[in-house]
C-alpha positions in Angstrom: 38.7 -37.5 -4.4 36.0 -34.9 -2.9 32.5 -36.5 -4.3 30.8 -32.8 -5.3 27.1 -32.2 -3.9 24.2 -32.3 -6.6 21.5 -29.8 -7.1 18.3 -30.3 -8.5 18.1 -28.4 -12.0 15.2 -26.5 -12.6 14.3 -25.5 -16.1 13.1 -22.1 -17.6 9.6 -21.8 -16.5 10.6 -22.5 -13.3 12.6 -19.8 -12.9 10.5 -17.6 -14.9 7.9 -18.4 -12.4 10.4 -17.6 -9.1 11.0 -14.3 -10.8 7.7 -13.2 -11.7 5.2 -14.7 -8.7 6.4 -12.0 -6.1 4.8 -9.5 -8.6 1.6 -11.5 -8.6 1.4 -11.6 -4.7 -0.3 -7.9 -5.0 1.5 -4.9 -4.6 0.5 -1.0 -4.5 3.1 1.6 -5.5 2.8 4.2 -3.2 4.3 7.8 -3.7 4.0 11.0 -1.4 5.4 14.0 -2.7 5.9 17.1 -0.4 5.3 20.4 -1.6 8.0 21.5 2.0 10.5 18.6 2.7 11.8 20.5 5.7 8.4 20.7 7.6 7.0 17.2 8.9 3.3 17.3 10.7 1.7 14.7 12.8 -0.4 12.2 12.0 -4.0 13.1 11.6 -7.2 11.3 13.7 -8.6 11.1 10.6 -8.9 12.5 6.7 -11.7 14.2 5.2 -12.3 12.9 1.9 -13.1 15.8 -0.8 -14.4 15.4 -4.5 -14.2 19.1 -5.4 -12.1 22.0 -4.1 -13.5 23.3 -0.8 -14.1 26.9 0.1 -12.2 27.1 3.5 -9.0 28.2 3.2 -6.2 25.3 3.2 -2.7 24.7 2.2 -1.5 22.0 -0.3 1.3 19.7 2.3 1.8 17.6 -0.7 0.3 15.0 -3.3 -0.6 11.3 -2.9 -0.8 8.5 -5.1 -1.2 4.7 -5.9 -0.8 2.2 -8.3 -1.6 -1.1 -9.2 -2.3 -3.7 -11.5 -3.5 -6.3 -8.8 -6.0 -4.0 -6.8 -9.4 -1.6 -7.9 -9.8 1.5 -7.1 -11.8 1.2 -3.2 -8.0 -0.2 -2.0 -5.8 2.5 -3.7 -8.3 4.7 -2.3 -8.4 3.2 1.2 -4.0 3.4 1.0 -4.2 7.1 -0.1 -6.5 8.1 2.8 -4.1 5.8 5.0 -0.7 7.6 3.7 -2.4 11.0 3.8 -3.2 10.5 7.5 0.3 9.4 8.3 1.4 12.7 6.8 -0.4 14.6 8.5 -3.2 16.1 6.2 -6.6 16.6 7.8 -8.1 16.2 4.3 -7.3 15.0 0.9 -8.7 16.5 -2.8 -9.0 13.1 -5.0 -7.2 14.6 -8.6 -8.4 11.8 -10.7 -7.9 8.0 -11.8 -5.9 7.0 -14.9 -6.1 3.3 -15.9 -4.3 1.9 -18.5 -4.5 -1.8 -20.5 -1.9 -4.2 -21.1 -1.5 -8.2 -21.7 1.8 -10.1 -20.3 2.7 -13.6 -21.6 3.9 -16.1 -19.8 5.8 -19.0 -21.3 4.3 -22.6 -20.5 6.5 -25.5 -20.0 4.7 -27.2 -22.7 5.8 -25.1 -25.3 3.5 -21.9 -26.6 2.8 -18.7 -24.2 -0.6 -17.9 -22.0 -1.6 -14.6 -22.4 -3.3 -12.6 -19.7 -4.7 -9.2 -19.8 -4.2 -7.3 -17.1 -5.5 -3.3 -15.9 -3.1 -0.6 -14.2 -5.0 1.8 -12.0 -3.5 4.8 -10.4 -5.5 6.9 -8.0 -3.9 10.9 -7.3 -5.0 13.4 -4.4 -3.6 16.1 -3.2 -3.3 16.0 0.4 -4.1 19.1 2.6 -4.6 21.4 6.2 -6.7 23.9 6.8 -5.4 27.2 7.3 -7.8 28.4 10.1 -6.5 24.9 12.4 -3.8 25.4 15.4 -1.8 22.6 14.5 1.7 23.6 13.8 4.3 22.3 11.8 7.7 21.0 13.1 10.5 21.4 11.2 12.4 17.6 11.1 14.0 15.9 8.5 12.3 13.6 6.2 13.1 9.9 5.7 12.7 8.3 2.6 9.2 8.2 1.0 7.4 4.4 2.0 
């Protein structure tokens, strides 16, 4: 008779734990929505960062966001700038910052549940050209959003 090969049993918080630490390893969810999905531009040098809605004349290429519980607000910031770039706007209009308040427990092997608050930010622009520039768009499919 076959002898059948043991593996180690692992209890409840362990697997808790496996489930749940990839979320505490940081992550940003990133979204860029275009206002034209047929038109693709190329990356920018850089991105103008704008408080307020300039006077020179520009077009909206699409909006920008980011969100997470593990970073503040000067890394979503730095990420939307970043994705903005890669899309090709030469400047972005911050929209505003939402942060929102929530606990999660997490059950101890010991018995009883640790409690930690946690914070959700969630940074928005809108990411722009300016009119006036002579940087065409191509027309080129789009891939699926990073």
């Amino acid at each position: 008779m076959r002898k059948r090969k043991q593996y180690p049993r692992l209890d409840h918080a362990a697997v808790f734990l496996l489930l749940i630490c990839p979320a505490w390893v940081g992550c940003v969810k990133m979204a860029y929505l275009p206002t034209d999905q047929s038109v693709a531009y190329p990356p920018s040098s850089q991105v103008e960062i704008l408080w307020k809605e300039p006077e020179r004349p520009y077009t909206v290429i699409g909006r920008v966001s980011a969100a997470s519980s593990d970073y503040g607000e000067e890394e979503l910031f730095r990420r939307i700038q970043e994705r903005a770039r890669k899309e090709g706007a030469q400047a972005i209009i911050m929209a505003g910052t939402e942060e929102s308040g929530s606990v999660v427990g997490i059950p101890q092997a010991t018995g009883g549940t640790l409690i930690v608050p946690t914070t959700r930010r969630k940074l928005q622009a809108l990411a722009i050209r300016w009119v006036d520039e002579n940087f065409p768009a191509t027309s080129a499919p789009r891939g699926p959003p990073e």
